[in-house]
C-alpha positions as CSV (number, residue, x, y, z in Angstrom):
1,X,81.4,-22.3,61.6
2,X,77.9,-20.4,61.2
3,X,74.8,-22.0,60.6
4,X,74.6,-19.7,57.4
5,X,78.1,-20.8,56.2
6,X,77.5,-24.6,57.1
7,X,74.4,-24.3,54.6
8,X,76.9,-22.8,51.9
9,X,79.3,-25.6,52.1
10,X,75.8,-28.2,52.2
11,X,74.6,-26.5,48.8
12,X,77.8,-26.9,47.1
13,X,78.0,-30.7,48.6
14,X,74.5,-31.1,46.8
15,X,75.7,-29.6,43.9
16,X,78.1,-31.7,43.6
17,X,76.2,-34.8,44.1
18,X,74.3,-33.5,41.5
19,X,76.8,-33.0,38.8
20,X,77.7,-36.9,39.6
21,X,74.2,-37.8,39.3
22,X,73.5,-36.0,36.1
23,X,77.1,-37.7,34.2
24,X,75.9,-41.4,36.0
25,X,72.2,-40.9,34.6
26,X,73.0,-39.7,31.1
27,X,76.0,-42.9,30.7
28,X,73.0,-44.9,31.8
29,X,70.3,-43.2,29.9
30,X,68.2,-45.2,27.2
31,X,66.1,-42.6,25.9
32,X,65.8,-38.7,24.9
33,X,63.6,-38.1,27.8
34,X,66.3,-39.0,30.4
35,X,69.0,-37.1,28.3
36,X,66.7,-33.9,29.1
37,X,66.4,-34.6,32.5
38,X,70.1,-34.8,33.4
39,X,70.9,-32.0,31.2
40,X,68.6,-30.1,33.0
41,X,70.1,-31.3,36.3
42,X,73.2,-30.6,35.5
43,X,72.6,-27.2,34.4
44,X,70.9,-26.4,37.6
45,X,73.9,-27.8,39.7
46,X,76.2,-26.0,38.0
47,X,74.5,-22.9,38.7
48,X,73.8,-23.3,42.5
49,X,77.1,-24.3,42.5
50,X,78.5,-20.6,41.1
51,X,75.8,-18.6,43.1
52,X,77.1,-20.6,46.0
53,X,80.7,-20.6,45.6
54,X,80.2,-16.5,44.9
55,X,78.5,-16.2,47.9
56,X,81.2,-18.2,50.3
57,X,83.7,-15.6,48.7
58,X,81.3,-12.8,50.0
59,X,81.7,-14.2,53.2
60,X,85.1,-14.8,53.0
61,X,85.8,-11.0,52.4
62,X,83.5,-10.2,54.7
63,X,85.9,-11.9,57.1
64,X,82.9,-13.9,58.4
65,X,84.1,-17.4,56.9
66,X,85.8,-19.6,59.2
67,X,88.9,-20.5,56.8
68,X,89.8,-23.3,59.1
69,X,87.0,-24.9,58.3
């Protein structure tokens, strides 16, 4: 695989990892201020995740994705 498509697949790993975060942090949450914060990170995951998932598919039909992979 491509070092540009190894990076795809690492942003949508992150994003991810960031959606988990953001539902762990507001079931642990004691105040507003946190709510905001893991609203706001889940908003941004959600977000690289779509931009990155659009962009493997460019690949893809491109016919530069590894599909194996």
């Amino acid at each position: 695989m491509k070092p540009c498509d190894q990076n795809i697949v690492k942003a949508i790993e992150i994003a991810e990892e960031m959606i988990k975060l953001a539902a762990q942090g507001d079931a642990d949450r004691e105040d507003n201020g946190c709510g905001i914060l893991y609203g706001i990170i889940l908003d941004s995951a959600y977000k690289i995740k779509k931009i990155a998932e659009e962009e493997k598919e460019a690949h893809i039909k491109k016919g530069w994705w590894d599909k194996n992979k």
